[in-house]
C-alpha positions as a Python dict, from the first residue, in 0.01 Angstrom:
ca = {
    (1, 'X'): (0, 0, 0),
    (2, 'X'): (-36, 43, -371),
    (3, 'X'): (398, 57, -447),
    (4, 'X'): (428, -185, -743),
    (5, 'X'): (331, -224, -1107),
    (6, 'X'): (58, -461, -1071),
    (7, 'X'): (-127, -253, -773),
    (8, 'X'): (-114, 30, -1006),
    (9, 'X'): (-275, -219, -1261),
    (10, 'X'): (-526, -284, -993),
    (11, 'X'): (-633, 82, -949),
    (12, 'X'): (-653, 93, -1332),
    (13, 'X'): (-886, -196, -1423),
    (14, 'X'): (-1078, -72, -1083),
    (15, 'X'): (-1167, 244, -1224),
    (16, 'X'): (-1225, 156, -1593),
    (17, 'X'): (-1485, -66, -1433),
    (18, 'X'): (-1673, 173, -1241),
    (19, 'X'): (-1663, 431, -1535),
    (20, 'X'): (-1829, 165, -1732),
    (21, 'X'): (-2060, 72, -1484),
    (22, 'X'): (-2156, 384, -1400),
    (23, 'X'): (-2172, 477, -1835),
    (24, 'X'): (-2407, 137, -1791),
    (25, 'X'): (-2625, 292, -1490),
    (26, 'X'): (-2637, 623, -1674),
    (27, 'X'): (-2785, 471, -1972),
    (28, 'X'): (-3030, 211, -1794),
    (29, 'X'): (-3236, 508, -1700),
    (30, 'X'): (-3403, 569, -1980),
    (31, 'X'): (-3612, 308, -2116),
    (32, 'X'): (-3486, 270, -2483),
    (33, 'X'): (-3100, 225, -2346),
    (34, 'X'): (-3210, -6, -2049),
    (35, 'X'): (-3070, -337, -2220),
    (36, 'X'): (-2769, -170, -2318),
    (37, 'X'): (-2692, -25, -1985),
    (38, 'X'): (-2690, -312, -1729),
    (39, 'X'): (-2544, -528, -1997),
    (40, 'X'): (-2260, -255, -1972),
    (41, 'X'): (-2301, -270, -1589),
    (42, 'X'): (-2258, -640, -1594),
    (43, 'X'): (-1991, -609, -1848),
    (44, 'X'): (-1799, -349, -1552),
    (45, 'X'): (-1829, -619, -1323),
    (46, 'X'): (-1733, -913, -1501),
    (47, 'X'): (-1418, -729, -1643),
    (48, 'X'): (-1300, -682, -1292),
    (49, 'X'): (-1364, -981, -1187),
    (50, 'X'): (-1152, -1121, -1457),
    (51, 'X'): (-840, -888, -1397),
    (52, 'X'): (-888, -1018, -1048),
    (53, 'X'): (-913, -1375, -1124),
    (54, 'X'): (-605, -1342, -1369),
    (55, 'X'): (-409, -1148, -1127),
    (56, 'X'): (-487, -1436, -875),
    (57, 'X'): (-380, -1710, -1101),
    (58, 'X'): (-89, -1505, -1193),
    (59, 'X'): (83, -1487, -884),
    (60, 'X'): (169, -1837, -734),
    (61, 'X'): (315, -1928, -1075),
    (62, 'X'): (558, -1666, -1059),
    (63, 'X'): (403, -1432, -1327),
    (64, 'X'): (317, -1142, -1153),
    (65, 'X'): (573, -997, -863),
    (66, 'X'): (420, -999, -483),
    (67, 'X'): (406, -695, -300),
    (68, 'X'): (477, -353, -289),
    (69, 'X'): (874, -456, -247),
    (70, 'X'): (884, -709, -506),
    (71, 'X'): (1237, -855, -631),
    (72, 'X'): (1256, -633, -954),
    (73, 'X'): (1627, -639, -981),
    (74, 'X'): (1680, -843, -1333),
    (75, 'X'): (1458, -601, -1460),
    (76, 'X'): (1704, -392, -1630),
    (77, 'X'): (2012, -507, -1532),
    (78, 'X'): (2217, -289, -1714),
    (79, 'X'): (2029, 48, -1623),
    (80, 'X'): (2204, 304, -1462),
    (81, 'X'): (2066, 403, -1106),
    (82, 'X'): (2126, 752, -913),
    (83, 'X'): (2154, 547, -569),
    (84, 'X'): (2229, 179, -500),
    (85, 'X'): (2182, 114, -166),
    (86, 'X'): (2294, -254, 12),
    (87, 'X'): (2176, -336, 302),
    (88, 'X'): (2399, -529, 649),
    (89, 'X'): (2344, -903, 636),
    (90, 'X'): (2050, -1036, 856),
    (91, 'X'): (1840, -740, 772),
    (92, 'X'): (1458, -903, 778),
    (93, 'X'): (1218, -760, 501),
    (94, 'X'): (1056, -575, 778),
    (95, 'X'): (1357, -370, 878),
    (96, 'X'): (1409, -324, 509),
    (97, 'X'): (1001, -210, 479),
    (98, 'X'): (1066, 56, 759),
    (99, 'X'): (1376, 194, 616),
    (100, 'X'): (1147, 245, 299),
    (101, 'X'): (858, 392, 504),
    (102, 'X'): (1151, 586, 758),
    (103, 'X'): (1420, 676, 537),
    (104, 'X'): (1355, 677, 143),
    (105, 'X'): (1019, 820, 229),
    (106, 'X'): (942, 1167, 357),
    (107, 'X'): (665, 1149, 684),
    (108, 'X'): (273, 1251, 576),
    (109, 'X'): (129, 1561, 632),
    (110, 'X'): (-227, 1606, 788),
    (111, 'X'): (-381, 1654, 452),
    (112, 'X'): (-230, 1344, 328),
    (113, 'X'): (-130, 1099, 577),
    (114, 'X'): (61, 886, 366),
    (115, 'X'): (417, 909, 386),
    (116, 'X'): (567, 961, 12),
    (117, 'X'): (852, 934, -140),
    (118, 'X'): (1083, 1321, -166),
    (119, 'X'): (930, 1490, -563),
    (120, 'X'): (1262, 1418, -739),
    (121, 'X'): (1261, 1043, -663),
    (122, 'X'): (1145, 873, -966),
    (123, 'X'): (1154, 511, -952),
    (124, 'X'): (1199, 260, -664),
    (125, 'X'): (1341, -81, -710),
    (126, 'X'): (1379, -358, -450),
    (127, 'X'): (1732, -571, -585),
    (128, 'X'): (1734, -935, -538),
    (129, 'X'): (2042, -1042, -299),
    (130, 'X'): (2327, -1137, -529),
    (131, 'X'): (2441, -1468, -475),
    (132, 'X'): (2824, -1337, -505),
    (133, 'X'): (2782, -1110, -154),
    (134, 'X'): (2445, -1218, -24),
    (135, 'X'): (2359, -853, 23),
    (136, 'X'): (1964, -712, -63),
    (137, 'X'): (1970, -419, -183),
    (138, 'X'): (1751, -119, -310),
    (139, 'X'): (1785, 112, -596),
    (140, 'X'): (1653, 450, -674),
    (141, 'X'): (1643, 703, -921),
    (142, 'X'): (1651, 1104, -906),
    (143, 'X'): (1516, 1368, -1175),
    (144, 'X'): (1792, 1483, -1393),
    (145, 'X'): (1627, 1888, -1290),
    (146, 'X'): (1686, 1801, -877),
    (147, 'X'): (1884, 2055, -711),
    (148, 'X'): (2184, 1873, -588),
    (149, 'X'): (2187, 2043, -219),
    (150, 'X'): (1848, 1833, -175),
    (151, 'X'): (1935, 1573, -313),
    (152, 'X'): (2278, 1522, -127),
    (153, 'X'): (2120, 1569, 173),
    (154, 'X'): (1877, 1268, 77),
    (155, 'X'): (2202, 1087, 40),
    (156, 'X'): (2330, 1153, 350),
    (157, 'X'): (2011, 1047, 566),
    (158, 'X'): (2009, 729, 369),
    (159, 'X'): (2407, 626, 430),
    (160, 'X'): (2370, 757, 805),
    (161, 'X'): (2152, 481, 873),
    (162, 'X'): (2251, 159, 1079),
    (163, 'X'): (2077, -68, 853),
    (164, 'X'): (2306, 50, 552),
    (165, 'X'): (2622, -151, 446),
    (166, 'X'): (2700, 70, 155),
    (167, 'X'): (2547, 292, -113),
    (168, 'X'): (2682, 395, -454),
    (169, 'X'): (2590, 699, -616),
    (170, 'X'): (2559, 678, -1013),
    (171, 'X'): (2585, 322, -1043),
    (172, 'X'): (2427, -28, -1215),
    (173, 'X'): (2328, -288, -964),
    (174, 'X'): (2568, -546, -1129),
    (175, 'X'): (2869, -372, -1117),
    (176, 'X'): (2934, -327, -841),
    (177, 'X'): (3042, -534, -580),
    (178, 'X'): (3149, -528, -183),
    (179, 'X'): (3301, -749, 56),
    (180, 'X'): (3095, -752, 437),
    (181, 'X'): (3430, -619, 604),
    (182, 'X'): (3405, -318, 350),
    (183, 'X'): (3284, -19, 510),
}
């Protein structure tokens, strides 16, 4: 699952590559371009191997966040979000994974398999567990043009769920704050 800035990066430096490989094998044809061309097909290759290679040493040192549900939440601490969900403590990452793929996300459809997230959901952020409450947490953000009847109903699948302490509506991750008895 491509979810998070760097996997988009991924698909990015991917395709520049094979458009300049493929710009490479395009001129390597003809017989007055041929040095130019697999030196531009070599030059695709290398340059993904190198995002690669970066991306590789990037992660274990912390540079570059892992996964598709990677602990964004100082990101923007004071940014406003439509929906600030906390989750019960002892939820596992997996239980929070299928309340992404069950709950945020809508189910695929047989021309694209994948489930998605609803068209007025924006952005996606997984919240580090604040060391105040202990509670993880997940925060998302709606178009300002979403009618509010779906949207509302969005709302109310995600705070009918068992795996959901609490969720704020119109609120910064860092303001708020709730007690485990708090219901």
């Amino acid at each position: 699952m491509v979810g998070d800035a760097a996997g988009r990066s991924q698909i990015a430096a991917l395709l520049a590559a094979m458009a300049i490989g493929l710009l490479g094998l395009l001129l390597g044809i003809y017989w007055r371009t041929r040095a130019l061309g697999f030196s531009l097909v070599v030059c695709g290759l290398l340059s993904y191997g190198v995002f690669l290679g970066g991306r590789a040493y990037c992660t274990p040192h912390g540079s570059l966040a892992k996964g598709a549900l990677a602990d964004l939440g100082g990101f923007a601490p004071g940014q406003r979000f439509s929906l600030v969900i906390y989750f019960r403590r002892g939820e596992t990452e997996g239980q929070i994974e299928d309340f992404t793929e069950t709950v945020l996300k809508n189910p695929g459809q047989p021309m694209h398999p994948e489930a998605e997230y609803p068209w007025f959901v924006t952005d996606h952020v997984s919240l580090k567990p604040d060391p105040s409450n202990g509670f993880r947490g997940v925060a998302v953000n709606f178009r300002h043009n979403a009618p509010r009847s779906e949207t509302d109903s969005y709302v109310a699948k995600i705070r009918s769920d068992r795996r959901v302490e609490k969720a704020f509506a119109d609120a910064r991750p860092g303001s708020v704050r709730i007690e485990p008895a708090e219901r």
